[in-house]
C-alpha positions in Angstrom: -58.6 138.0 91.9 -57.3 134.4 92.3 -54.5 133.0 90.4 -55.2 129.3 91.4 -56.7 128.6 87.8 -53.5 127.3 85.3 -54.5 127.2 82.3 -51.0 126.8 80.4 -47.3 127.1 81.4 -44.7 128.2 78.7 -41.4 129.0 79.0 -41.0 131.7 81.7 -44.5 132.5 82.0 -48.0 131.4 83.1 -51.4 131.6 82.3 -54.3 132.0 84.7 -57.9 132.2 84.1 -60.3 134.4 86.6 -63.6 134.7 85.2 -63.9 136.1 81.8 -60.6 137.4 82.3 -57.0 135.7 81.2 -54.0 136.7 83.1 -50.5 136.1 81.2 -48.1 136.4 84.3 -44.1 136.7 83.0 -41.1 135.5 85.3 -38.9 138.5 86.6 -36.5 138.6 83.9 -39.2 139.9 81.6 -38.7 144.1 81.7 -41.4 146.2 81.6 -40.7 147.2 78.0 -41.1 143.6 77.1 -44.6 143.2 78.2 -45.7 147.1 77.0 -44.6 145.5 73.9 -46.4 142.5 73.9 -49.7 144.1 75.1 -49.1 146.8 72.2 -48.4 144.3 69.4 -51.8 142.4 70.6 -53.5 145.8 71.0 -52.6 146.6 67.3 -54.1 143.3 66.0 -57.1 143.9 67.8 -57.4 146.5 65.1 -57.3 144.4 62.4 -60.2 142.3 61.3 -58.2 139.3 63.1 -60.3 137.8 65.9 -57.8 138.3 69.0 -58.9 138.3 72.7 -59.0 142.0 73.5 -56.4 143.3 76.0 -57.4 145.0 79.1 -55.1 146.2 81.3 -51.2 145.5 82.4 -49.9 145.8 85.8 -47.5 144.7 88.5 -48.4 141.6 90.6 -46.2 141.6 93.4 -42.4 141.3 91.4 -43.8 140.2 88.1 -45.7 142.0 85.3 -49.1 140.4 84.1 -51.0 141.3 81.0 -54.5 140.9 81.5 -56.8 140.0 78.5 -60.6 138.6 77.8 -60.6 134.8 78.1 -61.9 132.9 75.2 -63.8 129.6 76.2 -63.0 127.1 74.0 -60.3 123.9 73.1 -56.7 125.1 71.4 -56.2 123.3 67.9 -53.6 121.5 70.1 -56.4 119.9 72.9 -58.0 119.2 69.9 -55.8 117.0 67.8 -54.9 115.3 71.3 -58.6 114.3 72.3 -59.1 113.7 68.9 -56.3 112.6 66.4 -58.9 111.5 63.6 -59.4 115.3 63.2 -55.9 116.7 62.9 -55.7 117.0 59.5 -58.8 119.1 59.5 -57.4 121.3 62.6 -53.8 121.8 60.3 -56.6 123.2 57.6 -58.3 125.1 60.0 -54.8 126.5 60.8 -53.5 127.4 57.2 -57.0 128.9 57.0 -56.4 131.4 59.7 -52.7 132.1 59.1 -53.6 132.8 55.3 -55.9 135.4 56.4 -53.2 136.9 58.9 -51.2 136.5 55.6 -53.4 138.9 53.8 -52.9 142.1 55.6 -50.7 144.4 57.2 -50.5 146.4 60.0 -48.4 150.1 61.1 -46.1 150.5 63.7 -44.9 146.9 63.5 -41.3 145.6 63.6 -39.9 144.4 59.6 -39.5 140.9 59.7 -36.3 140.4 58.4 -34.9 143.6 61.4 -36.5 141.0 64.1 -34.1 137.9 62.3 -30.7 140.0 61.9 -31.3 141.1 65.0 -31.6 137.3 66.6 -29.0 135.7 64.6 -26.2 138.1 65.9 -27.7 137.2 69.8 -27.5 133.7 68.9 -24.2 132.3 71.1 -24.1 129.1 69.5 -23.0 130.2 66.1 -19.7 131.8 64.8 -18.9 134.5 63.3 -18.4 132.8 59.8 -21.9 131.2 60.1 -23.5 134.5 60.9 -22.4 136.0 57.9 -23.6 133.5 55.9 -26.9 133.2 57.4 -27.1 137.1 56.9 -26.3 137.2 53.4 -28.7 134.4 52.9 -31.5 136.6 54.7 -30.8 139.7 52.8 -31.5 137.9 49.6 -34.4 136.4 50.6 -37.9 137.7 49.6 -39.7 140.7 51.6 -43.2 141.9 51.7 -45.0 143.8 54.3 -47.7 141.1 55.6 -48.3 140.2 59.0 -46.4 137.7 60.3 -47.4 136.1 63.5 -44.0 134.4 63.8 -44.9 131.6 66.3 -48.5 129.8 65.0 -48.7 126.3 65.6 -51.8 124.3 66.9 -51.3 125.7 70.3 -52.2 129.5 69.1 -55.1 129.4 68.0 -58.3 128.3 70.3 -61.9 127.7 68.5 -63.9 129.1 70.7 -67.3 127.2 71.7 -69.3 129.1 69.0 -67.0 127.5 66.0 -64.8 131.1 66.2 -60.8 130.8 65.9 -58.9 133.1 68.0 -55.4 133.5 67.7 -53.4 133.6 71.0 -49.8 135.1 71.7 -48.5 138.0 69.6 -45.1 139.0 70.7 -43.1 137.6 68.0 -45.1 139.4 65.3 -43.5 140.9 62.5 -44.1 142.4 59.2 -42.1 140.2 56.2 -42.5 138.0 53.6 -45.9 135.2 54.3 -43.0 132.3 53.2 -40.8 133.2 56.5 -43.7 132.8 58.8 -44.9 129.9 57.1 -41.7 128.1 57.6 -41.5 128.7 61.4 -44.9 127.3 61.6 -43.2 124.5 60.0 -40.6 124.6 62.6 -43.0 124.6 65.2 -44.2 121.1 64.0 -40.9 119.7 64.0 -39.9 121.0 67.4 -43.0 119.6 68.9 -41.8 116.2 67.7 -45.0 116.2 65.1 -43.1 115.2 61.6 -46.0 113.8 60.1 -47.8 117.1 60.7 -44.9 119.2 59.7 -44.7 118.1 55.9 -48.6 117.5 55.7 -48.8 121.3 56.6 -45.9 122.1 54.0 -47.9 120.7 51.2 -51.2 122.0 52.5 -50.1 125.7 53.2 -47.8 125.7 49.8 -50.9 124.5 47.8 -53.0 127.0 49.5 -50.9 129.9 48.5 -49.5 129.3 45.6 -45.9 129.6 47.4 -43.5 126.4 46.1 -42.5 124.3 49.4 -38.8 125.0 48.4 -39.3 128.9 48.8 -40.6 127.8 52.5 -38.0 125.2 52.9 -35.5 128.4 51.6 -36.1 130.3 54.7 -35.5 127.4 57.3 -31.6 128.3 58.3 -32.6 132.0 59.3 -35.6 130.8 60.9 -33.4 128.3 62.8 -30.8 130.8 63.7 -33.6 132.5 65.0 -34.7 130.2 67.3 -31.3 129.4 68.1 -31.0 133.2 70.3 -33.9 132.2 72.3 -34.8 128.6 72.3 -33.7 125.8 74.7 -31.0 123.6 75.3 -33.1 120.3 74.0 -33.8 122.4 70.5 -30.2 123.8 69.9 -28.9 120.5 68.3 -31.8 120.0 65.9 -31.4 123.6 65.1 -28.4 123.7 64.0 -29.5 121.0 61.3 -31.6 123.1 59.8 -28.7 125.5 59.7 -25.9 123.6 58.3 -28.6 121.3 56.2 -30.6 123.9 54.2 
């Protein structure tokens, strides 16, 4: 095994590629419940009829755990809008196609949704108390439903392999809640990426798609923020807390 082939670098973690085989290695202050989690969340997908690269093994390399899973040859949605722009709007389709499907099912032994966001907005540091409750009384009033949620999909999560199939890529934020919620941290994920025009031509797309009005989306944007706010960066806290205060 030779971890000399990067394939992507996230935050606190990197992916290699040896073989047919993809190796997700996680910085030290990941615990070992963290990645069992991880590899059992993507392990209980793999039982849906969601096309997810199969997970093989998880072990120690050296001081840092690794999840090892089948490598998918193909572009992500996000090489693909970069090497060619003409097609984004046709990869954003490709997306709400996928994440409508995810949409439609559920799956057992999966966290609720709206346990995952309490839980997050009382971690979050940058906001007060008074804010907290707010945001908390907001969430408990919101919608729920049972549906998967993959709870980070943007163009970077799902890969189109070189047969036309798209695969979707990183599970360890996925819940169980309302479609709405997830749909409106995709919609995040534009915005944080910089990608505005992309964010609302999404909105539209995914709202028309599902019957779900953009202002039921748009509802669940401050405890989506908040959200992000317990475990996103520096650089994202002040756009954030926009969305907070700006609902």
């Amino acid at each position: 095994m030779k971890l000399d082939r990067v394939i992507a670098v996230r935050n606190n973690k990197t992916v290699y590629r040896d073989g047919d085989c993809c190796i997700k290695v996680f910085d030290k202050d990941f615990t070992k419940a963290d990645i069992l989690k991880e590899a059992l969340i993507q392990a209980r997908m793999e039982e849906t009829s969601l096309n997810v690269p199969a997970v093989r093994e998880v072990r120690r390399l050296g001081s840092k755990w690794a999840i090892f899973t089948d490598y998918v040859r193909g572009k992500t949605l996000e090489r693909l809008i970069s090497e060619q722009p003409v097609r984004k709007k046709d990869c954003i389709d490709l997306l709400i196609r996928v994440q409508r499907e995810v949409h439609s099912l559920t799956c057992p032994g999966i966290e609720p949704l709206k346990e995952k966001l309490h839980r997050r907005i009382l971690r979050a540091a940058v906001l007060d108390a008074e804010t907290k409750e707010t945001l908390l009384a907001k969430l408990t009033a919101l919608p729920d439903d049972h549906k998967i949620c993959h709870g980070d999909l943007g163009p970077a999560n799902i890969i189109v392999s070189e047969y036309g199939k798209p695969y979707l890529l990183d599970w360890p934020h996925a819940a169980l809640g309302c479609p709405a919620a997830d749909a409106a941290r995709s919609y995040l994920v534009f915005w944080l990426s910089g990608d505005i025009d992309g964010a609302e031509y999404y909105l539209e797309r995914y709202s028309a798609a599902s019957g779900i009005p953009a202002t039921g989306i748009r509802d669940w944007m401050p405890v989506v923020a908040a959200s992000q706010c317990a475990r996103g960066n520096e650089k994202e806290r002040e756009f954030l807390l926009y969305w907070i205060k700006n609902p």
